[in-house]
Structure formats: structure tokens, C-alpha cells
C-alpha positions as CSV (number, residue, x, y, z in Angstrom):
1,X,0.0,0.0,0.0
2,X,1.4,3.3,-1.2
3,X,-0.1,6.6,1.0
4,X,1.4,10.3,0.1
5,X,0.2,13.4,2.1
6,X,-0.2,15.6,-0.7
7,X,-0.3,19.4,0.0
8,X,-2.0,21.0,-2.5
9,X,-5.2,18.6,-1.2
10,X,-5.7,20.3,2.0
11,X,-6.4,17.0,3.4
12,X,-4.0,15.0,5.7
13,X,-4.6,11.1,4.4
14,X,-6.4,9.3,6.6
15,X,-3.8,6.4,6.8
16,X,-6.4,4.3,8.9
17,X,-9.1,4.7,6.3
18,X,-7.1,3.4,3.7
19,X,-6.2,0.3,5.6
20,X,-10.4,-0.2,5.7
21,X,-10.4,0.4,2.4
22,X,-8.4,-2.3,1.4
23,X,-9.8,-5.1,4.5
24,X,-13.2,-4.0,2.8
25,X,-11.9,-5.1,-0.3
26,X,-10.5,-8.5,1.0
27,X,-7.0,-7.8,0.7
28,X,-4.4,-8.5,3.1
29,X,-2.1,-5.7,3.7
30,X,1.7,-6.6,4.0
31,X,3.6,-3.3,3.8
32,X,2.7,0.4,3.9
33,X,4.7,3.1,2.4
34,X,3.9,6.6,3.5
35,X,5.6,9.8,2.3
36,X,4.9,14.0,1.4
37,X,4.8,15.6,-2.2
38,X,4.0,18.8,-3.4
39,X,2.5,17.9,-6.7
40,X,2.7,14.5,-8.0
41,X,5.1,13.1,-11.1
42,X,3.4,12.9,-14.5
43,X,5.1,9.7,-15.5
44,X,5.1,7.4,-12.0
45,X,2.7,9.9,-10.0
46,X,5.4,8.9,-7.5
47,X,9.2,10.0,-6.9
48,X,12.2,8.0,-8.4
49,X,13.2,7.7,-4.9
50,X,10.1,6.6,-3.2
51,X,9.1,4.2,-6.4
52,X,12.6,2.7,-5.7
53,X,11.3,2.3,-1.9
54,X,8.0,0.7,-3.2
55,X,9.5,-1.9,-5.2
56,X,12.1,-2.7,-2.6
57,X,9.1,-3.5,-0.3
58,X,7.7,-5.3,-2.9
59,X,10.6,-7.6,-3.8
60,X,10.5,-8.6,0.0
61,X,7.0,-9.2,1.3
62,X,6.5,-10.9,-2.5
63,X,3.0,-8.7,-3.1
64,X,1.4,-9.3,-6.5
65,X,-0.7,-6.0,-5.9
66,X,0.3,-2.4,-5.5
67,X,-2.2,0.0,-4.5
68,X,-2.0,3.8,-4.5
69,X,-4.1,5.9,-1.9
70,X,-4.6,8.7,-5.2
71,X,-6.4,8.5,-8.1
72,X,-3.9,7.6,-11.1
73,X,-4.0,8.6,-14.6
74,X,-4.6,5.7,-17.3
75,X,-1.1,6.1,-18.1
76,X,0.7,6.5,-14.5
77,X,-1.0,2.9,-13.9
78,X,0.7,1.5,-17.2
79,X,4.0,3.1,-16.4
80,X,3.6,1.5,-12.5
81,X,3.0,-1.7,-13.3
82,X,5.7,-2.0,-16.1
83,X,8.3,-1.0,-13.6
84,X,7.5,-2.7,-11.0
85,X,6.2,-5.8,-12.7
86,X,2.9,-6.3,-10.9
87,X,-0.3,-5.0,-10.7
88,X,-1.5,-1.8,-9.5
89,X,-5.0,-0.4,-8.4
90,X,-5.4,3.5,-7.5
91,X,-8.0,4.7,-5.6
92,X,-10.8,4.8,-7.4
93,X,-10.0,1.0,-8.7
94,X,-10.1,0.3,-5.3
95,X,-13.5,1.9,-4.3
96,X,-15.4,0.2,-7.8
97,X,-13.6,-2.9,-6.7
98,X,-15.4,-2.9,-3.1
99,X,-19.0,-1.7,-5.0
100,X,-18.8,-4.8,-6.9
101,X,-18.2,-7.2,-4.1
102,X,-21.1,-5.2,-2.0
103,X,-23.7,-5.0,-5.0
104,X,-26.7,-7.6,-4.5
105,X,-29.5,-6.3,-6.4
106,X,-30.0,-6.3,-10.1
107,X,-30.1,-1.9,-9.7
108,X,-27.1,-2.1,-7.6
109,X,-24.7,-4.5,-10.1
110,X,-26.2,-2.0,-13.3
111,X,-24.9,0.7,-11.4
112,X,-21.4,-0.5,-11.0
113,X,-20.9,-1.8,-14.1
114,X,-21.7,1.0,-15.9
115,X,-19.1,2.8,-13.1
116,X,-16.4,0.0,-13.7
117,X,-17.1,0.8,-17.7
118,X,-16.5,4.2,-17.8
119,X,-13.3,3.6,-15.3
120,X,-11.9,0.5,-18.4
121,X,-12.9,2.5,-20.9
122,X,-10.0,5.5,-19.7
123,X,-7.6,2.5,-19.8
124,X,-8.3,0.3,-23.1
125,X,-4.5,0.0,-24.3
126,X,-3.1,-0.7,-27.9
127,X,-1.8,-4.0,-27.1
128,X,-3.6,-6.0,-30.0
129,X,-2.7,-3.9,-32.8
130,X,-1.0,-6.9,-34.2
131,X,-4.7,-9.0,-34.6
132,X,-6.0,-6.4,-37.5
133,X,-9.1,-7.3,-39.6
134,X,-7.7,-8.6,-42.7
135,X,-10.2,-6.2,-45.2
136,X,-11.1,-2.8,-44.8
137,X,-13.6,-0.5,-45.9
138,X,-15.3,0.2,-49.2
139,X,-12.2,-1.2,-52.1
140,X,-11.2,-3.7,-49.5
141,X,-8.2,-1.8,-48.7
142,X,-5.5,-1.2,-45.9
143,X,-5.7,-2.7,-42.7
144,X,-9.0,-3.2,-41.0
145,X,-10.3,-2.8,-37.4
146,X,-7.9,-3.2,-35.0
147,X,-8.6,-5.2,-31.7
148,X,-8.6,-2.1,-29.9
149,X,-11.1,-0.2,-31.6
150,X,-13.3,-3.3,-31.5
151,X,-13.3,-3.5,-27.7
152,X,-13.8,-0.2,-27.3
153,X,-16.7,-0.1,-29.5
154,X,-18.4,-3.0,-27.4
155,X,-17.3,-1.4,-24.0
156,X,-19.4,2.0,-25.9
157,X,-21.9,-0.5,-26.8
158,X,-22.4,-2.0,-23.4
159,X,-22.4,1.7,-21.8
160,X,-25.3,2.5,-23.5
161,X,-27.0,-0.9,-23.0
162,X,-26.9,-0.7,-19.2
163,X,-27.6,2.8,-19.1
164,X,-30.8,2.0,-20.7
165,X,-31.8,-0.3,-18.4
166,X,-31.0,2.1,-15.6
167,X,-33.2,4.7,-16.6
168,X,-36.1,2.5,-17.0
169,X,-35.4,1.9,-13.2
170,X,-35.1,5.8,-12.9
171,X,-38.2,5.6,-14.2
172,X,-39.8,3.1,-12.0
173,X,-38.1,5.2,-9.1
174,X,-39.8,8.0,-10.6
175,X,-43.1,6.6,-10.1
176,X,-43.0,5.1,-6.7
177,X,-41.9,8.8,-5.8
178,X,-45.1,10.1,-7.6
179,X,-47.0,7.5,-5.6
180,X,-45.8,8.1,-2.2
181,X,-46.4,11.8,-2.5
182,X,-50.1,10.8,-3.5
183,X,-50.0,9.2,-0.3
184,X,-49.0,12.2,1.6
185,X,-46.2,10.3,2.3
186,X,-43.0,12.5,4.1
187,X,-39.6,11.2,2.9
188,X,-36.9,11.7,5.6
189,X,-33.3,10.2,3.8
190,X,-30.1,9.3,5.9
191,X,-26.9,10.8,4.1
192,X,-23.2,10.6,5.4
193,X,-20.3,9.6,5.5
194,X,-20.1,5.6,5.2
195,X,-19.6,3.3,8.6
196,X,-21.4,5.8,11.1
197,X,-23.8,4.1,11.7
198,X,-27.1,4.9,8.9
199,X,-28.2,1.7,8.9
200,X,-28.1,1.2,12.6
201,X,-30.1,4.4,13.2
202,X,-32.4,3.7,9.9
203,X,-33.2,0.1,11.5
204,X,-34.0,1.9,15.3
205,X,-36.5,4.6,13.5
206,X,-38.2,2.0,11.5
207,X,-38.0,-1.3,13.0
208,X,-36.8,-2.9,10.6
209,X,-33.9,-5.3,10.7
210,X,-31.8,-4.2,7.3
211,X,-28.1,-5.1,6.9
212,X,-25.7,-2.5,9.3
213,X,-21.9,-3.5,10.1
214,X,-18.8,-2.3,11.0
215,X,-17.6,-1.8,7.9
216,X,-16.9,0.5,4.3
217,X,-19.7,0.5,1.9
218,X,-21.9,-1.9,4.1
219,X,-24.9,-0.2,2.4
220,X,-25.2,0.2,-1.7
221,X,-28.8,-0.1,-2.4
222,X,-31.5,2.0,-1.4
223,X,-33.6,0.9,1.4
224,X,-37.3,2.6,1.8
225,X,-39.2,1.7,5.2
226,X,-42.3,3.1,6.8
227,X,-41.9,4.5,10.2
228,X,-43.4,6.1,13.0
229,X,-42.7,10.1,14.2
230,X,-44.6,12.1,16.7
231,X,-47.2,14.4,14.9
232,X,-46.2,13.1,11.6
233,X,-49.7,11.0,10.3
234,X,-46.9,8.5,6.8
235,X,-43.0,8.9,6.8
236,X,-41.0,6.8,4.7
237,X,-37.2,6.4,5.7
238,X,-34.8,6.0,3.1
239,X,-31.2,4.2,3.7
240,X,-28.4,5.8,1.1
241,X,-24.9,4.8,-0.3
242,X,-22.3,5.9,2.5
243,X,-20.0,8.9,0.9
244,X,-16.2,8.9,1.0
245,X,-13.6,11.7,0.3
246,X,-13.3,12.0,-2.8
247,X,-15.5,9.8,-4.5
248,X,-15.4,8.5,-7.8
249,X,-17.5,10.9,-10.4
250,X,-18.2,7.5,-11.9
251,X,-19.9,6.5,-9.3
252,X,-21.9,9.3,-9.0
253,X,-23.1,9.1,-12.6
254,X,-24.0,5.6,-12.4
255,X,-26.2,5.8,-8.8
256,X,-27.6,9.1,-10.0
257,X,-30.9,7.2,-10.0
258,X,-30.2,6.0,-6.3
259,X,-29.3,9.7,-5.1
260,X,-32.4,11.2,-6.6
261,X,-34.3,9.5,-3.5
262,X,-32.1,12.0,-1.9
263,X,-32.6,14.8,-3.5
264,X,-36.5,14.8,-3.1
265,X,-36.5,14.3,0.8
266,X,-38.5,16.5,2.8
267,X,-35.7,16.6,5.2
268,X,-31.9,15.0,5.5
269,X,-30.7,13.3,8.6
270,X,-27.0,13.7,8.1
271,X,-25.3,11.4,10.0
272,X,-21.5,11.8,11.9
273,X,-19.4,9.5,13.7
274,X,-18.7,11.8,16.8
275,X,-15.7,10.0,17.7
276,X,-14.4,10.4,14.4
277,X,-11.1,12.9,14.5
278,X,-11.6,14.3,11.5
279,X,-15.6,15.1,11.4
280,X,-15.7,18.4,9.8
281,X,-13.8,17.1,7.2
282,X,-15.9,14.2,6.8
283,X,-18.7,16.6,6.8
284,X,-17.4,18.7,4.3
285,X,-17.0,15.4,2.2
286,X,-20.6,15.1,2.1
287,X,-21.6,18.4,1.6
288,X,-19.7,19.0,-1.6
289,X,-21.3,15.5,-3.0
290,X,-24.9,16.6,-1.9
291,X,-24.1,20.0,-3.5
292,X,-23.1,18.2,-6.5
293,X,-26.5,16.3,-6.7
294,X,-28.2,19.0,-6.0
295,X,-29.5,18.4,-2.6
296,X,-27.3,21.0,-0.6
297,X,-30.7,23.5,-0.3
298,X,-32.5,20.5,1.8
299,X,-33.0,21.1,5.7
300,X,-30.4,19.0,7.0
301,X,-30.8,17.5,11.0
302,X,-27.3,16.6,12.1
303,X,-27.3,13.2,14.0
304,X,-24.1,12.7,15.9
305,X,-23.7,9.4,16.2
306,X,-21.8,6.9,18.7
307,X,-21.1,9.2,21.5
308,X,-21.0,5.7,23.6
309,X,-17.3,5.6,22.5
310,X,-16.8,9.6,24.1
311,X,-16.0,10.3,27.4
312,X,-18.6,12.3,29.3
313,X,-20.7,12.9,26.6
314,X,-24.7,13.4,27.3
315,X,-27.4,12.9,24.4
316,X,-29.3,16.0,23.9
317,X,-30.5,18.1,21.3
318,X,-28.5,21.5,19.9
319,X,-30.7,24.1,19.0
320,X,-30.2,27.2,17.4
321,X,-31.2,31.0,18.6
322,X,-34.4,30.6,17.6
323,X,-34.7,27.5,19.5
324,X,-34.9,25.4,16.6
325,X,-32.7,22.0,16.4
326,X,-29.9,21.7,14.4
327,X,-28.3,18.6,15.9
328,X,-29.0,16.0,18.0
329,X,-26.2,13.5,19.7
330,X,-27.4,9.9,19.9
331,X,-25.9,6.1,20.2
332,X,-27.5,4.1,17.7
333,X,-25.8,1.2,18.9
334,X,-27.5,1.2,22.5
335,X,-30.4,3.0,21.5
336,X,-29.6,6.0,23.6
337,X,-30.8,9.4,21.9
338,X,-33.0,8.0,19.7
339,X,-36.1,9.5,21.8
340,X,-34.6,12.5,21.3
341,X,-33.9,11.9,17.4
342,X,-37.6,11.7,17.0
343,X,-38.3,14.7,18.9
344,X,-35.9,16.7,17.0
345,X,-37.8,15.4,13.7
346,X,-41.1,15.9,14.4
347,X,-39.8,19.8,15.4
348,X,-38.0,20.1,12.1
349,X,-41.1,19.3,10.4
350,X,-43.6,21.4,12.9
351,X,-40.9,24.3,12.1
352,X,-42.0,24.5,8.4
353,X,-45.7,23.9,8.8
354,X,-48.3,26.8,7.4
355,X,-50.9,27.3,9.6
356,X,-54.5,28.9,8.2
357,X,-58.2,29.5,7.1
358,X,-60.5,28.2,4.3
359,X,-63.6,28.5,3.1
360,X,-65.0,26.0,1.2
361,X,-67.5,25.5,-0.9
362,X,-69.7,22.3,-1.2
363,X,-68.5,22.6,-5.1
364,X,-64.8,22.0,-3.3
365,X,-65.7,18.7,-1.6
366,X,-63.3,16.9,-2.9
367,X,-60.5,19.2,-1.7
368,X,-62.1,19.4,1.9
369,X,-61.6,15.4,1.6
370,X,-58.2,15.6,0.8
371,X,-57.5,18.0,3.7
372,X,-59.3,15.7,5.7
373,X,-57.2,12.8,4.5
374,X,-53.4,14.4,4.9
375,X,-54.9,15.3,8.5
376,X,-54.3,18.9,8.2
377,X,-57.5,19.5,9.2
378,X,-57.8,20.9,12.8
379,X,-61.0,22.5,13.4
380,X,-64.3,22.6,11.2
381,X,-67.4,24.9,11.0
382,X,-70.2,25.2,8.5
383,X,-72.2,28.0,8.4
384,X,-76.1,29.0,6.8
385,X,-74.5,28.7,3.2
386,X,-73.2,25.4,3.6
387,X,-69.7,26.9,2.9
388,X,-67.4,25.2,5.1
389,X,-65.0,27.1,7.7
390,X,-61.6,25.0,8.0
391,X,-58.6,25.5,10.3
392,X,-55.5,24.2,8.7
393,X,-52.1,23.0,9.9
394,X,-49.9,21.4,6.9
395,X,-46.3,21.4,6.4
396,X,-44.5,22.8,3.9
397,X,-44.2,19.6,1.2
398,X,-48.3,19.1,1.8
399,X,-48.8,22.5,0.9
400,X,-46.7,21.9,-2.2
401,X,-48.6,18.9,-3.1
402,X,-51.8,19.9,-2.7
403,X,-51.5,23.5,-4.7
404,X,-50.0,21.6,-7.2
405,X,-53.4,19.3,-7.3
406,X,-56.0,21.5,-6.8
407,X,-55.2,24.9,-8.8
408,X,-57.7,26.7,-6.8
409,X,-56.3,26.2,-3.0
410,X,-53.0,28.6,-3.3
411,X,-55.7,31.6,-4.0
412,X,-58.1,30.8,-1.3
413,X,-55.7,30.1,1.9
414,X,-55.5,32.7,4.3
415,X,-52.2,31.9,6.1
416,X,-52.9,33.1,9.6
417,X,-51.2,36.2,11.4
């Protein structure tokens, strides 16, 4: 394993993280090789000095794999592994390899192959240039399609197939989202940064028993479950991807259908591992991939998670000067908190709600019935006309929904003082 602390990153390499990174991927770490650059070379990424180290360390622990804690250019790798006569993964490599050792539903395995695509199709070399076609185009002549060209025509060919079949997922996706917002259904997603703990807290809110372990990337596919918050009548939970610094933009391409779940939340639970050293710079991770989605202008909750493994620290609920929370510290492991999670929810939710008066006209039954069915009704009077006087109390998203459905309710709510 090959770690450099570049400077120009702003980022001191998480040495430990890397060393998941590779357990995660099943590999057995025999040597680590840890150093400081500037800028990295064009030809080796690497020094001549610290390659020389590398393959010293190589020769010794007799390792048949290299890997590099950067992202590598299609031509560093090729340079790499013809001087030091093995196999090396950057990165990236590294990341796609875990994805498809973690993938398990038909989505999930679409989504990184069309990632691990796009990453082969950056280093497709000219290494069967001798196999030519014999015949060529129109006359027959010169030399035909090489071997290159044809595998990178069917790598093109097979991009384009799987993305296909991803957007008629996207699709599908699309219309469960439709459906749920029928159903007045709120969507509350869990984003951060991965192994702290999503899964643990998504299986406490919802009771639900999905896969959560100590480990990278333990979560790939989007998991939706009903559960239950104070004041709040339907709310669907949705389990997300774990980010990581720097994370492949192939990946994000290819689960852009997966994110979307993200980006039409009502509100984000972004979860932190508070013992974590470096949380503001895992924070920061995920708040330039959410801004990158799209998703950064979401009302975020911050959940800081596993404060079992702090000393002296209480669970309670930060608020702001308005009184409003902004972050709540739980332990999703002992269940400690998570009282106070659900609080904090229901209050993000109560904090955009729209309070008012209606009047409604028999001829608007059907939208009296549909206030009546969200539960945003709160008090009800009819007077000689048969007009019916309505008290209101919806949040934000409802409102949306149901202006959007009925053209007529925007004009007539009275949003009280």
C-alpha cells in the first residue's frame, strides 16, 4: 500500500481509512509506504526515490498488488505496473472494486458496471494492434479494425445498453416517488459519510432489521421503510450509499438514479461519527457530493452518532437561537438518543408547517376530503351557506402537493397572522 500526504489537497490522508479500504476489499495488507509531495510526477505519479522504496518492499513481502491511496491517470498505472512488474490499483480501482463485491440487487450490479465501464474504458490500451481485420472499408483496402477499436466499440456498446436499463429503473423510481407523494407520504433520507452508523439508526427509527456492520460501503442499495414520528400521520425512511472523500464521479453518474431519492426528501438526517477525529472534514465530504447532486438546499438534521465511544458525553438536542434543532447527539448502537432523534424530527417538520383558514364551498368537496385525509384539518365549521369554515395545519411539502393538485387552494388560503 502506497499513501502520500499531498499538500496541495488540503487534506492530511487518513492512513487508517485506507487500511479499511483495502480489508473491505479482501486484501491482506503486507507493507505500507507513506511519504509527502507537493505535486505528483506525470510519469510514475510517484518519486524516483520513493518508487525505488515501493518496489524494494515489494521484492521482499513478495505482493502481486500495489495499491496507490490517489487517483492515477490511465497512463501512471501503465508506467507503474511496467516497472514494478505487478499489478497496481489506484483509488478509485479500489473503491469500484469494493462496489462490486457489496452490489446484491439487479439496480445495484447495473450501477457498478456501468461505473467500472467508464473507469476500463480510460484505460483500453493498444496491445492487439498486431490482430487487424484482414479487409477494410469500401475497395477492401488497408488494414481493417484493429482489436482495440473493437473492444472499445463494445465497451461503448455496453455503456449505452446498461444505461438503458438504468433509466427505465429511474423511471420506476420515478413513479413510486409520484405515488408516495399521493399518499402524503413524508420522505426523511439518511446521508453521510459511510460506517457511522445509517443503517443502525435507519433500523432503530423503522424497526426494521436491514443489513448494518462495522464496515466501508456496508450499504449500496437504497432501502425505503415506513416508520413512525410524533405528529407526523406516513413517513418513509430511506437508507443511502455511504460517501467517502473524494469519491469516484463514476460512481456518481451511475447511482444518480439511487441519489435522486435523496434529492427529493422532505428533510436529511446527516449522519456523523462523533468519535471520528476528522468530522468536519468528513462533513465537508458530504456536503460537496450533496451540492453536487443538487441536494445541498434540503434542511439537514445533524445526527451525531456513537457518542458511547466519548467520554462524558450526554445525548441532547443543539438548537439554534431561535430555538430550533440543528443537531442532536445519539448512540445508535445502545439505543440512547433515539427518543430525542424523533423529537428533534417531528420539530424540524412542525418548524415549516403553514398554519391557516378556508372556506369551502360544497362545489370543493373533494378538496375538503383531501384535507381531511393528509390530517391537516384541525378545526371545522359550516355556516347557513353550507360553505365550510376550515382551520389548517400542513407542512411545507403538503402544501406543495396539494397547490399543485387543486389549482384553486393557493388563491383561497389565508395563512394566519
Amino acid at each position: 500500500m502506497v499513501s502520500l500526504r499531498m499538500q496541495a489537497e488540503g487534506w492530511e490522508e487518513n492512513v487508517k481509512e485506507f487500511e479499511e479500504l483495502v480489508a473491505s476489499s479482501g486484501g491482506y495488507a503486507v507493507g505500507l509506504v507513506t511519504g509527502s509531495k507537493k505535486a505528483p510526477e506525470a510519469r510514475f505519479f510517484l518519486s524516483l526515490g520513493k518508487l525505488d522504496e515501493v518496489a524494494l518492499l515489494r521484492l521482499e513481502k513478495s505482493a502481486d498488488l500495489i495499491i496507490l491511496n490517489h487517483n492515477l491517470s490511465a497512463s501512471q498505472e501503465r508506467n507503474l505496473e511496467e516497472h514494478l512488474k505487478c499489478k497496481v490499483l489506484d483509488r478509485n480501482g479500489l473503491i469500484l472494486e469494493i462496489f462490486a463485491q457489496r452490489a446484491r440487487t439487479h439496480e445495484g450490479k447495473l450501477q457498478v458496471e456501468l461505473a467500472q465501464l467508464k473507469h476500463l474504458s480510460t484505460r483500453l490500451i493498444r496491445g492487439w494492434t498486431h490482430l487487424e481485420r484482414q479487409k477494410g472499408g469500401i475497395g477492401l483496402r488497408g488494414p481493417g479494425e484493429t482489436q482495440l477499436e473493437s473492444d472499445r466499440r463494445l465497451v461503448r456498446a455496453r455503456i449505452a445498453s446498461v444505461r438503458n436499463k438504468l433509466l427505465k429503473i429511474r423511471q420506476q423510481r420515478s413513479l413510486g416517488r409520484q405515488s408516495r407523494c399521493k399518499s402524503n407520504a413524508l420522505t426523511i433520507s439518511l446521508v453521510g459519510y459511510t460506517n457511522v452508523g445509517k443503517s443502525t439508526i435507519f433500523n432503530n427509527l423503522t424497526k426494521s432489521g436491514v443489513y448494518a456492520a462495522d464496515k466501508l460501503f456496508a450499504t449500496l442499495d437504497p432501502t425505503m421503510r415506513r416508520g413512525k414520528v410524533k405528529g407526523i400521520r406516513n413517513t418513509v425512511f430511506s437508507d443511502t450509499v455511504g460517501f467517502i472523500r473524494q469519491l469516484p464521479h463514476s460512481l456518481i453518474e451511475a447511482f444518480q438514479g439511487t441519489l435522486e431519492e435523496i434529492c427529493g426528501a422532505a428533510l436529511l438526517l446527516h449522519v456523523l461519527d462523533a468519535s471520528a477525529a476528522d468530522v468536519e472534514l468528513m462533513k465537508d465530504s458530504v456536503d460537496s457530493v450533496l451540492e453536487e447532486i443538487g441536494a445541498d438546499n434540503i434542511r439537514a438534521l445533524i445526527v451525531y452518532n456513537k457518542v458511547d465511544l466519548l467520554d462524558h458525553c450526554p445525548c441532547r438536542i443543539d438548537r439554534d437561537g431561535d430555538g430550533n434543532p440543528v443537531a442532536v447527539w445519539v448512540s445508535a448502537e445502545t439505543g440512547d438518543g433515539m427518543d430525542l432523534l424523533a423529537n428533534a424530527i417531528s420539530e424540524c417538520v412542525e418548524y415549516d408547517s403553514l398554519i391557516g383558514k378556508l372556506s369551502l364551498p360544497p362545489a370543493l368537496a373533494s378538496l375538503r376530503a383531501e384535507l381531511y385525509n393528509c390530517g391537516a384539518v384541525t378545526k371545522e365549521s359550516i355556516d347557513n351557506q353550507g360553505v365550510s369554515l376550515v382551520d389548517v395545519k400542513m407542512n411545507s411539502i403538503e402544501y406543495a402537493r396539494v397547490s399543485k393538485r387543486f389549482k384553486e387552494f393557493a388563491d383561497i388560503f389565508t395563512v394566519a397572522s
